[in-house]
N, C-alpha and C positions, 0 to 999 in steps of 0.2 A: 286849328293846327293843319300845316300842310299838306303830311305827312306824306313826304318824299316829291311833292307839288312844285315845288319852287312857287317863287311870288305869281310870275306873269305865263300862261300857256298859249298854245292855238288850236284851235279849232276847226276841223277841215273838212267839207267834204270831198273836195278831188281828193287827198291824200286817201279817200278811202275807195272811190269810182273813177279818179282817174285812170293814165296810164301806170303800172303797174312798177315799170323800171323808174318811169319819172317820178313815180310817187317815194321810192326807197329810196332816189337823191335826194330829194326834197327834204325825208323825213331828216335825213343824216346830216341838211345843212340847219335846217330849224334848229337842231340838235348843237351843230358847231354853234350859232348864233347866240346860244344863250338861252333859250326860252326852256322853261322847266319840266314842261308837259305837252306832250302832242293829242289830242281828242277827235276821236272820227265818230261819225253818226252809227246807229246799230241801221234805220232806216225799217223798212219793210220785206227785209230777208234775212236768211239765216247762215248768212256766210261770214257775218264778223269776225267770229271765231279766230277766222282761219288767214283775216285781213290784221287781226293784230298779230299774229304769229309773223304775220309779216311785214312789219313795222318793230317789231323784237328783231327780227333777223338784220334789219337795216341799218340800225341805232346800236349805238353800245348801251346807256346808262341812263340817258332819259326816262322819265316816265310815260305809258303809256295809259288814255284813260277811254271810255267808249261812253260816247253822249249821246242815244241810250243803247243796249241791248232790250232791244221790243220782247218784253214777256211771253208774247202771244206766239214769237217766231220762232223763241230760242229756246226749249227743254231744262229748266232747273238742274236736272238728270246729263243732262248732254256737259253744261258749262263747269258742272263736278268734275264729269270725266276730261276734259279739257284742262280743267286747273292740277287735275293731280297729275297730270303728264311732265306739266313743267317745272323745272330745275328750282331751285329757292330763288336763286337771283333773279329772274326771270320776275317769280310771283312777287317779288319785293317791288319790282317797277309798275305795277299795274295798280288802277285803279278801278271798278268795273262797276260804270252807273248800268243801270237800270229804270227802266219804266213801262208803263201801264199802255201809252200812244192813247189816242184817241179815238172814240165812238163810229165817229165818219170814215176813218181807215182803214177799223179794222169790220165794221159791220155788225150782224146779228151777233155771234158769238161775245161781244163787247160787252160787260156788265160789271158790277160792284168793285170801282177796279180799287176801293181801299183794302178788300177781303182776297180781292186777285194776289195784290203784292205782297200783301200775308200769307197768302199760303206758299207764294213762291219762294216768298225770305227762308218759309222752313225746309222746303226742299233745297235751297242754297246751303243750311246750315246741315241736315242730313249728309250731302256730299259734301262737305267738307272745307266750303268757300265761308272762310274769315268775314265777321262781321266788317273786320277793319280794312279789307280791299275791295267794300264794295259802298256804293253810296244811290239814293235815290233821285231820278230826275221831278223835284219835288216841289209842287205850286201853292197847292193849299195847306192851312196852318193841319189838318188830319194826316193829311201824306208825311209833311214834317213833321211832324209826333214819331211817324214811325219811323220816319226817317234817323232822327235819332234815336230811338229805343234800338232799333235794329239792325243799324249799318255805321259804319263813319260819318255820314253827313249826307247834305242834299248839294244838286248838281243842277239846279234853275236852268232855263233857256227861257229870252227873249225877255228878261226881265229886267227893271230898273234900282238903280239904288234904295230906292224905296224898300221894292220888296226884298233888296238886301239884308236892309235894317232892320223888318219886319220877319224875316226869313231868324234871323241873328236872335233874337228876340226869343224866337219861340223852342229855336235850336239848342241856344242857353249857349253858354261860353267854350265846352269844349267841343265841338261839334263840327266836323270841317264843312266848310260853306265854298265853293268853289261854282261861282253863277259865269256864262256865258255872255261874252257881249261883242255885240257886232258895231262893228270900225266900217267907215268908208272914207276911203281915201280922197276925200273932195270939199272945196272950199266953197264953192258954189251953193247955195242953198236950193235953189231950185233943182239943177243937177241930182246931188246929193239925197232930196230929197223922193227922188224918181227913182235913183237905184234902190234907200227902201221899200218905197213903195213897190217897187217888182218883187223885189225880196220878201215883202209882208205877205203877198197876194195869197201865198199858200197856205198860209197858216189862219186865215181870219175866217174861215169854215170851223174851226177848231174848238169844239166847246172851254176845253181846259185853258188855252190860251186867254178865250175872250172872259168868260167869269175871274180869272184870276186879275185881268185888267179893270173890270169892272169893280172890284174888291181894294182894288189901288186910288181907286176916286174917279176913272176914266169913263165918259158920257157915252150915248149909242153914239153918237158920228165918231168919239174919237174910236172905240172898237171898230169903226166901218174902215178906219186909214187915213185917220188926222193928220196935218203936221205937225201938232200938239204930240201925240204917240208915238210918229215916227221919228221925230225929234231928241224922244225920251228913251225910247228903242236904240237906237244906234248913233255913234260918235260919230260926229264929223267936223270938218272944220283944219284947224292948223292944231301944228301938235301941242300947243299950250291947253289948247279945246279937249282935244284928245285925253292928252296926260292928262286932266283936271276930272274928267270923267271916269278913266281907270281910279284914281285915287278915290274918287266919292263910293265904288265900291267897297276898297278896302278902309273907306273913313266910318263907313256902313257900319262894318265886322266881316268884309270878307277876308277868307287865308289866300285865296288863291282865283284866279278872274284868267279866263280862255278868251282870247279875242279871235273871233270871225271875221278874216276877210269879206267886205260883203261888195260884192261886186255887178248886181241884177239878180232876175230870175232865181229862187233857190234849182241849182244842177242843169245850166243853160252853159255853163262853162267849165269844161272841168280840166282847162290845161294850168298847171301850177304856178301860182301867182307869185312866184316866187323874190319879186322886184319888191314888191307890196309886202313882205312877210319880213326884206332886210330893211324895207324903210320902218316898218312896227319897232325892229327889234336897235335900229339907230335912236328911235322916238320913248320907246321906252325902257331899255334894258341898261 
């Protein structure tokens, strides 16, 4: 279920570190264009919050969804008082992932993050945050467990139809599943496959990432930054390529699939790609 998702979203991080005024154009034409959900990273601070307040203010009716609010940065306590400020309509548009981030990130204080997000689900539900506006950014088949006991669904990054399927599977049928996928606008394979690769670089320190590739069938070299993985990672090609990939998610069991602009380096560019976001939404809307 989408639940208020629409089919196809985007994913952004300028809309969230960009320019500020260019980001609330942006958001408002994503919004003209058609796409059902707009998703901005929570990242490694604690100012989301106050970044989707400001993506509400720019949009009328779109959904807004956050891939993730980092546990570690954002108070259970804080995101209560936040949700009960806003008006119904408002908490109707939002969808608010959540996650654990990772060991090398966040450092010493890092530990048992399936116990972490449990305890934080209860402080969510203490204050007052709906099982059903909020979703897990959820890799392993433990995480999805809780992910569906305890929220509306799970909210993947950098994963493949596969673990769509597998994700589908363990979520059981009602469960929203809404995975992240990065798009590059290039036909070239070489090309194409270097803007991944810039784009991968950050993430392959990442325990969570790489076990969860390694559980998909994926060798040490492809963890190390295959073209095998990055191939599998991100769309590219012409839009028959494109589309055909969108679809293998929702052929999967996905509700709903966020596509990333992916353009180099993850946050080497953060002016709004905004040529790139009407050619997605020509390609598949």
């Amino acid at each position: 279920m989408a639940r208020g998702l629409g089919r196809i979203g985007i994913w952004s991080i300028e809309l969230r570190f960009g320019d500020p005024i260019e980001a609330g154009r942006a958001a408002a034409e994503l919004e003209a264009l058609g796409f059902g959900a707009i998703w901005v990273p929570g990242a490694m601070d604690d100012r989301i919050l106050a970044d989707v307040d400001r993506l509400l203010d720019a949009t009328l009716a779109v959904a807004i969804g956050t891939g993730i609010i980092n546990v570690w940065k954002v108070a259970a306590a804080d995101v209560g008082r936040w949700w009960q400020t806003l008006p119904a309509e408002r908490q109707a548009r939002l969808m608010l992932g959540f996650g654990v981030s990772h060991g090398p990130a966040i450092g010493a204080q890092y530990g048992r993050p399936l116990a972490t997000m449990a305890a934080y689900l209860d402080g969510l539900d203490a204050a007052g945050v709906p099982a059903e506006r909020r979703c897990l950014a959820a890799l392993g088949p433990k995480m999805l467990d809780l992910a569906r006991e305890r929220t509306a669904g799970a909210h993947p990054y950098l994963v493949t139809a596969r673990h769509t399927a597998e994700a589908r599977d363990r979520l059981g049928p009602g469960a929203l599943l809404a995975p992240e996928q990065g798009v590059i606008l290039e036909s070239d394979p070489a090309r194409a496959r270097a803007i991944g690769r810039a784009a991968l670089s950050s993430y392959l320190n990442f325990p969570n990432y790489l076990n969860n590739w390694r559980r998909l069938g994926y060798s040490e070299e492809d963890v190390a930054g295959s073209d095998r993985l990055i191939d599998d990672l991100f769309l590219w090609g012409d839009r028959d390529r494109i589309a055909a990939g969108v679809q293998a998610h929702f052929d999967a069991g996905a509700d709903h699939v966020c596509l990333q602009l992916i353009r180099g380096a993850v946050g080497s560019d953060m002016a709004m790609p905004i040529e790139g976001w009407r050619t997605l939404a020509k390609m598949l809307l």
